[in-house]
C-alpha positions in Angstrom: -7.1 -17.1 -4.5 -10.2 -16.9 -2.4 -11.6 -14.3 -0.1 -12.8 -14.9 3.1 -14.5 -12.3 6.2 -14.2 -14.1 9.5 -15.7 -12.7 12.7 -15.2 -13.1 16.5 -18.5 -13.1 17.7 -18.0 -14.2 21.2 -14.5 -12.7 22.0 -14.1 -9.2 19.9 -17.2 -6.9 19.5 -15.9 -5.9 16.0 -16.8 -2.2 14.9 -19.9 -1.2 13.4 -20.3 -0.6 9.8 -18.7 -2.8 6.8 -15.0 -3.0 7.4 -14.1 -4.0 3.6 -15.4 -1.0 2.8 -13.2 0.7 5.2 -10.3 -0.6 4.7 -10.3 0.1 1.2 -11.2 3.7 1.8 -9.9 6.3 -1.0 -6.7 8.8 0.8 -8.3 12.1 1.9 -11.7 10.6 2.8 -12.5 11.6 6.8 -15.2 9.3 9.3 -17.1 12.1 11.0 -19.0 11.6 14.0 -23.1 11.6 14.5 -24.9 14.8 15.0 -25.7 13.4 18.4 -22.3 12.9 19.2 -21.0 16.5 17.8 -23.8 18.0 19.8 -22.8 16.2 23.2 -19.4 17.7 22.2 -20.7 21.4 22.0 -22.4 20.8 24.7 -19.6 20.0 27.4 -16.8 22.4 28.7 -14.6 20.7 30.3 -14.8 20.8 34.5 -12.5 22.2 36.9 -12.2 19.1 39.4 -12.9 15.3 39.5 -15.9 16.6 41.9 -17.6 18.3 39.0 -16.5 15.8 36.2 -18.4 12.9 38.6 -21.4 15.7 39.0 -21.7 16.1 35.3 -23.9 13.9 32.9 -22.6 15.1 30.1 -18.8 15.0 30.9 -19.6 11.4 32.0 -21.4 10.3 28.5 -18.5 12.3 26.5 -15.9 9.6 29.2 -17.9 7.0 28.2 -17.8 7.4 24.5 -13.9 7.9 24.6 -13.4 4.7 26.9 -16.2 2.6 23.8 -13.7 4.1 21.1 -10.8 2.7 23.0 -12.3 -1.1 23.2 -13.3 -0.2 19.9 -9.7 0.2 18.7 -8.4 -2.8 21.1 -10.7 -5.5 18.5 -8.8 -5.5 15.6 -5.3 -6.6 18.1 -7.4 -9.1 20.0 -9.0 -10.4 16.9 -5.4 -10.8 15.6 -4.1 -12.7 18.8 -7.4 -14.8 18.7 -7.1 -15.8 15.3 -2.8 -16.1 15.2 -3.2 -18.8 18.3 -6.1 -20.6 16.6 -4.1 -21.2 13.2 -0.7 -21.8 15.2 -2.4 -24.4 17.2 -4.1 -26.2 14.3 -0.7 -26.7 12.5 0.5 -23.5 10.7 3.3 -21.6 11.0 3.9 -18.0 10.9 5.7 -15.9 8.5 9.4 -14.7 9.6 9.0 -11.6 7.7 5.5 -11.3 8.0 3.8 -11.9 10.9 0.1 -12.0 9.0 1.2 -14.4 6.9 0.4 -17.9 8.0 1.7 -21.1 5.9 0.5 -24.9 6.3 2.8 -27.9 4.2 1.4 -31.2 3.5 3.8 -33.3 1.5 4.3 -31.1 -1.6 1.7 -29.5 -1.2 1.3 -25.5 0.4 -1.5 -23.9 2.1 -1.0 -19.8 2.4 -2.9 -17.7 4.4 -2.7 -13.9 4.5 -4.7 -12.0 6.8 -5.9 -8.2 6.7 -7.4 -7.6 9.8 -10.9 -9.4 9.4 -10.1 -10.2 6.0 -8.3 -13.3 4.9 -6.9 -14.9 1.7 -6.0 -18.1 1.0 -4.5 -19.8 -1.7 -3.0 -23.5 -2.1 -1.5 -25.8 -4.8 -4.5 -28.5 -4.1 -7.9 -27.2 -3.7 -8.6 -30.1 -1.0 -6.5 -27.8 1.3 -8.8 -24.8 0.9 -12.0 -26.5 1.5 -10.4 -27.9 4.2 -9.4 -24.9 5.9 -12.6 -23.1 4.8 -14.3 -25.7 7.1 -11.8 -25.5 10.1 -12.3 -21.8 10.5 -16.2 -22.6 10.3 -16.4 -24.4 12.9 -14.5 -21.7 15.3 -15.6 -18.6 13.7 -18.6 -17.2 12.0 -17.6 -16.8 8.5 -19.0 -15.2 5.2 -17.0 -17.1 2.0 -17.0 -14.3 -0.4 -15.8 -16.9 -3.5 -12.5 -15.9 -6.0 -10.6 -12.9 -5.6 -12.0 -10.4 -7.1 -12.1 -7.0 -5.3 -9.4 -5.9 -2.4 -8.3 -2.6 -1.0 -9.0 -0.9 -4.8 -7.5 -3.2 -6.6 -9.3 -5.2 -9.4 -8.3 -8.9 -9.5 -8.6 -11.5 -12.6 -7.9 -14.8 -12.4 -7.4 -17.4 -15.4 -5.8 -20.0 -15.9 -2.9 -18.5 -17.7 -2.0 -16.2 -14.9 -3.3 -13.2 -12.9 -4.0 -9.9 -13.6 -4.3 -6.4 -11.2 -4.9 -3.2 -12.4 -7.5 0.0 -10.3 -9.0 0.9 -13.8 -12.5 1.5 -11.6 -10.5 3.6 -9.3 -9.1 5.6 -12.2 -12.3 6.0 -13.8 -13.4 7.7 -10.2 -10.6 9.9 -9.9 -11.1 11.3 -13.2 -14.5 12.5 -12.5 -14.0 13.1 -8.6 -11.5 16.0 -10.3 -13.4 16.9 -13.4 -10.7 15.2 -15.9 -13.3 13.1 -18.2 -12.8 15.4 -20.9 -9.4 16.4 -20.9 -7.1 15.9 -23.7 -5.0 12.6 -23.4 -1.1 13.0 -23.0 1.4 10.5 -23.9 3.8 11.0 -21.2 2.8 12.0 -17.4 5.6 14.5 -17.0 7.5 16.2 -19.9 11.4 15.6 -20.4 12.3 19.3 -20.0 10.0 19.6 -16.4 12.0 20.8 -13.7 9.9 21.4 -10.9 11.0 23.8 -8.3 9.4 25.9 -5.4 8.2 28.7 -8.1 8.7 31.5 -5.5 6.8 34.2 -8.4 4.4 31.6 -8.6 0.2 31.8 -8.7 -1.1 30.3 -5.7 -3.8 28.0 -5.8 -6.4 26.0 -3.6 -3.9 23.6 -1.3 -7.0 21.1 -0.8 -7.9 20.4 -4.2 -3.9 19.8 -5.2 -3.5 17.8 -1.8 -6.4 15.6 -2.6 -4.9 15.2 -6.2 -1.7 13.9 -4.5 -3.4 11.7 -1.9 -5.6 9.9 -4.4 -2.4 9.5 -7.2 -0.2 8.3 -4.5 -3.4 5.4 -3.8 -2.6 4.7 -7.2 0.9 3.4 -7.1 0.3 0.5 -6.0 -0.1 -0.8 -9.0 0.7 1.6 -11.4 4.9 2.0 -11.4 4.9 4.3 -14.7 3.8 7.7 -12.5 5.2 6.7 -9.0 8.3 9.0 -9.7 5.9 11.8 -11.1 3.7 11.8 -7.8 6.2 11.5 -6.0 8.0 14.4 -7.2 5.0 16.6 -7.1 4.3 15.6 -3.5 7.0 17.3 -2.6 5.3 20.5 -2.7 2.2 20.3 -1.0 2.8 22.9 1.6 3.6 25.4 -1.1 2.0 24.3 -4.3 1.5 27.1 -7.0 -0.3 26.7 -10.9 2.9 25.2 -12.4 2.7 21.9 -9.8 -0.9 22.0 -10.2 -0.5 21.9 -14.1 2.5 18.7 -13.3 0.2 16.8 -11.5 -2.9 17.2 -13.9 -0.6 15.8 -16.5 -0.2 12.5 -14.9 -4.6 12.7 -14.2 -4.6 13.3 -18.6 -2.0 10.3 -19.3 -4.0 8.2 -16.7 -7.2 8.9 -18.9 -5.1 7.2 -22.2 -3.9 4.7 -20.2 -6.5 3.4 -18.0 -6.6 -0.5 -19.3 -2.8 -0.8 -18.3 -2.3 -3.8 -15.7 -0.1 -5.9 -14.0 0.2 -9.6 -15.0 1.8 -12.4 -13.3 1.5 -15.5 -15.7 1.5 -19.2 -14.7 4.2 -21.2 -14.3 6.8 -18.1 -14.4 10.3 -19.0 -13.0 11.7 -18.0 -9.2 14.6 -16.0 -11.0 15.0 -12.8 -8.3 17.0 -9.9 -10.2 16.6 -6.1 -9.1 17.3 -3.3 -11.1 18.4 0.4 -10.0 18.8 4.0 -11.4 19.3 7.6 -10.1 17.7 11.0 -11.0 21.5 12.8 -10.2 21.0 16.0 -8.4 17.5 15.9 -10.3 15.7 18.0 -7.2 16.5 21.6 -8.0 15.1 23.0 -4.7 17.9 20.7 -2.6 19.8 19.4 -5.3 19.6 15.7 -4.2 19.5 12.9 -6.5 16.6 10.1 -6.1 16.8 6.9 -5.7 14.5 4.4 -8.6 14.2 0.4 -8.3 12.4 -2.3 -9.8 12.2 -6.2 -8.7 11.4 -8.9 -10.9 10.4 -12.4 -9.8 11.0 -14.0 -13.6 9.1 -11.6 -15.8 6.7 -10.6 -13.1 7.6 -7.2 -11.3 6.7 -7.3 -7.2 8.6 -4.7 -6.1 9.1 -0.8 -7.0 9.4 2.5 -5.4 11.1 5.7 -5.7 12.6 7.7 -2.9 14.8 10.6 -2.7 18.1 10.5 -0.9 18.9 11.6 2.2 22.2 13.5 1.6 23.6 15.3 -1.3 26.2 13.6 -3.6 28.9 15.0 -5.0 29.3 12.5 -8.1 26.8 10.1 -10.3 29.2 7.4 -9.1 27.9 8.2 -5.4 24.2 8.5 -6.5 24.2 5.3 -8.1 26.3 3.5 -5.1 23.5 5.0 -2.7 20.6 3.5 -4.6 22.4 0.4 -5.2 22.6 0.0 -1.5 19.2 0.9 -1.0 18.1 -1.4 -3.7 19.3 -4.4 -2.1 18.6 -4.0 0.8 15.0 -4.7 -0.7 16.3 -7.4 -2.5 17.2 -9.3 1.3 13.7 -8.4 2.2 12.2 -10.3 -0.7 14.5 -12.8 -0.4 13.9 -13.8 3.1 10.3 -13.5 2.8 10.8 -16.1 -0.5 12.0 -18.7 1.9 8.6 -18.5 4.0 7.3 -19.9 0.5 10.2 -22.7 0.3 12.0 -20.7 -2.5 15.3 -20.4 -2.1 17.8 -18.2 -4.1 21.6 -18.0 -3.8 22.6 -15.4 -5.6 20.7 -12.4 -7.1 21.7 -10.2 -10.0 21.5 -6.3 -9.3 21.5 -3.9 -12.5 22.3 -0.3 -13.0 23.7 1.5 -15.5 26.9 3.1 -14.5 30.5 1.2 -14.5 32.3 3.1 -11.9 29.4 2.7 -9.1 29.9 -1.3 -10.2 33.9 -1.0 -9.9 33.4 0.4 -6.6 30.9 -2.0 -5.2 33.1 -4.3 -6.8 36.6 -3.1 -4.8 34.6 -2.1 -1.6 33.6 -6.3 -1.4 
């Protein structure tokens, strides 16, 4: 895969600053204005007419500012249209599922083109496609090559020829210190069997920011880390309220992150197109509500793409129900994956779903 910044120079004034670094910003991080700005602020009360709003220098610079930051805004949508039309009309065709994903076929061959706002990846199956597109969007935009995949939105990328690898272990590393965890004692496990987190009314109460900028930064982290998306999540749920025993839940997963920082995701060559999901529920696991939550996993051959955990909407009044809920749920996802797998020209007719309780599969079974 290879990495490419593309600019609009002539139709879209793009914002100021680096945008990959913005766009991979760590959660809880704010953009503050200039001193300049802040003092124009302070400096305006707000007038009683249109009359004294017209009469007003600095009422008119503050108007000004807010109509730059709204052209400001418009850029990334007209860079987007610019772009879209420029690839459509040159031969490619857009994704059905995603509309950032463009895709050019020659013969056998595929050309794929993802697109992050000014970002772009491409990737095809001859590399006389990439240099070939590399020069087509030269000559129409102003474009920085930034070579093989490396770095994108946190995550660590490593390319061989036996497959591909992701993991944030630089992202970890920074989260550790950010909340003084580099010498904490590592833990197996990020959450102990017997936990059973509640809304400990008789509870300490602790600093809200600190915990909510745990949560924010952990929940970064599962997008590539599946092992502590059901622990984050979990603790999540009480960041209006959080007390020591939470606090103490989510340092756990920061000490089992510390013994497991070289973990990654890998997606080896030549893998087969086999789509299977797999589902599971936590019944009645939520003792504040007493709703179960949902778990699923998709695999694409041995390579997992898809995961998440998500606590149901309504209570259910059997296992059987629970596991029907996040069945349903859980393909759903499947159909997603499946129709964005036919952008790619793979097709799959029928696709396994696992979980691990009979009577939720003799009802599915009876209800179709």
């Amino acid at each position: 895969m290879t990495n490419g910044k593309a600019n609009m120079m002539s139709q879209v004034k793009e914002p100021s600053g680096d945008n990959a670094s913005s766009s991979s910003r760590e959660p809880g991080t704010t953009i503050t204005t200039t001193e300049a700005e802040e003092r124009v602020v302070d400096a305006v009360q707000e007038p009683k007419n249109i009359k004294e709003a017209l009469n007003d220098a600095d009422w008119i610079t503050a108007m000004q500012n807010e109509l730059h930051q709204f052209e400001r805004n418009k850029a990334p949508r007209a860079w987007y249209e610019r772009l879209s039309k420029f690839l459509l009309e040159n031969g490619f065709t857009r994704g059905k599922i995603d509309n950032t994903l463009f895709l050019k076929k020659r013969g056998r061959n595929l050309l794929i083109v993802q697109v992050y706002v000014d970002d772009i990846i491409f990737r095809a199956i001859a590399d006389s496609l990439c240099e070939e597109f590399a020069k087509l969007m030269g000559s129409e935009f102003e474009m920085s090559m930034m070579g093989e995949l490396s770095f994108f939105l946190g995550l660590q990328v490593k390319q061989s020829t036996k497959g591909t690898f992701i993991c944030q272990h630089k992202y970890i590393k920074k989260l550790l210190k950010r909340f003084d965890m580099e010498a904490s004692k590592v833990i197996d496990t990020p959450i102990a069997t017997v936990t059973r987190l509640d809304m400990d009314e008789s509870g300490s109460p602790m600093n809200q920011t600190m915990y909510r900028g745990i949560i924010g930064s952990l929940l970064y982290l599962t997008i590539s880390r599946l092992d502590i998306v059901f622990n984050v999540g979990l603790c999540a749920r009480f960041q209006s309220n959080s007390k020591e025993s939470h606090l103490k839940a989510a340092k756990r997963i920061l000490r089992y992150l510390k013994g497991t920082q070289d973990l990654v995701l890998y997606y080896p060559s030549g893998d087969s197109f086999n789509l299977i999901g797999y589902a599971d529920a936590d019944y009645v696991g939520y003792l504040v509500d007493r709703k179960s939550t949902s778990g699923m996993a998709h695999f694409l051959g041995s390579c997992l793409i898809s995961w998440g955990t998500r606590k149901q909407n309504s209570v259910t009044l059997s296992i059987t129900k629970a596991e029907y809920v996040v069945g349903a749920s859980c393909y759903a996802q499947i159909l997603w994956i499946k129709q964005q797998l036919e952008d790619f020209g793979v097709y799959t007719n029928c696709v396994p779903l696992l979980y691990n309780n009979t009577n939720a599969h003799g009802q599915k079974s009876s209800s179709t």
